[in-house]
N, C-alpha and C positions, 0 to 999 in steps of 0.2 A: 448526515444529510446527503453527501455524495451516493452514497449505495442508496437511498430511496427515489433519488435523482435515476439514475440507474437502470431500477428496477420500474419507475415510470415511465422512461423512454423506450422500455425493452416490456409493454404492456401488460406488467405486474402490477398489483393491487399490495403488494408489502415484499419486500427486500429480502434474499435469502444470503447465504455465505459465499457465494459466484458472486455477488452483485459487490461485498465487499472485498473479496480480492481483486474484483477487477476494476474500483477504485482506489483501492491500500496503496499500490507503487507511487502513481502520479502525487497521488495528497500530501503522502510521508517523505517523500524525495526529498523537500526543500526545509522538513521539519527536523529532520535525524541531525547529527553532529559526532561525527567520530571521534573518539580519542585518541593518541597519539599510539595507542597500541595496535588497534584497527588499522590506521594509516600507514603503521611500517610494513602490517604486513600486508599489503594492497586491498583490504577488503571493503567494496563498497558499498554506498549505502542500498544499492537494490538487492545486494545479496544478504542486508541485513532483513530488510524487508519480505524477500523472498523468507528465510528462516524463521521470520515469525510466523505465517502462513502457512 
């Protein structure tokens, strides 16, 4: 819904893969949860996000 949000405000008629990465960070930020392995060794979650992308 956010990337056709997106892709509406930015005068597309359908959503391409730009539209989803440049909603992915903000959406997924507050959904992720690291494990205690991620956390020792400092990696955050935009750079998990970044690596799915």
């Amino acid at each position: 819904m956010g990337a056709k949000c997106n892709a509406l405000l930015n005068g597309k008629y359908s959503p391409d893969i730009e539209d989803v990465k440049a909603v992915a960070l903000p959406i997924l930020r507050h959904r992720l949860v690291r494990n205690f392995k991620a956390e020792a060794e400092g990696i955050s979650v935009e750079q998990i996000v970044k690596e799915l992308l």
